[in-house]
C-alpha positions in Angstrom: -51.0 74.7 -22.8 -51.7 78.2 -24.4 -48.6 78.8 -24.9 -48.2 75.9 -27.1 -51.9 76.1 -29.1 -50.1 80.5 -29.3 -47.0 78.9 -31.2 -48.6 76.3 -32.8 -51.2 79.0 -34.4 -47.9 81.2 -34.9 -46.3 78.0 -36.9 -49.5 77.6 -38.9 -49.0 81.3 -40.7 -45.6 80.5 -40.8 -46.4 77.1 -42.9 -48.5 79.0 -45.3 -46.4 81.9 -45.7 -43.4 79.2 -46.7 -45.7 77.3 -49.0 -43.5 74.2 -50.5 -40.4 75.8 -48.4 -41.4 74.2 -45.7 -40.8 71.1 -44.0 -43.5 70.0 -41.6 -42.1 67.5 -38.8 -45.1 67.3 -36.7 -44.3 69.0 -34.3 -44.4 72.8 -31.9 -41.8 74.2 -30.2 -42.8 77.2 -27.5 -40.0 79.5 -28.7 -39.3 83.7 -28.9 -38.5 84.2 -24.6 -41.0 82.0 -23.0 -39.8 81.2 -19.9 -41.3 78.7 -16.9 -42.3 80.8 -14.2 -40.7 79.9 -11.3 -42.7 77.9 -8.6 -44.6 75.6 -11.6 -44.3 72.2 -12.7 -41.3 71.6 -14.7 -39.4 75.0 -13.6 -36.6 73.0 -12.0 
């Protein structure tokens, strides 16, 4: 979950920086090299 509220603070400077530019789809992607760590939930 931090990694998510990280990118979704990251997306939130993003949007102001873009101003009208940008298009807001409700949503937050974890992005830039995250990886699961092996042995967790959802790491295959």
């Amino acid at each position: 979950m931090n990694v998510l509220k990280w990118q979704w603070e990251r997306q939130q400077a993003e949007k102001e920086r873009l101003g009208d530019l940008w298009v807001d789809h409700g949503l937050v992607s974890a992005r830039d090299g995250f990886k699961l760590q092996s042995g967790r939930p959802g790491s295959g």
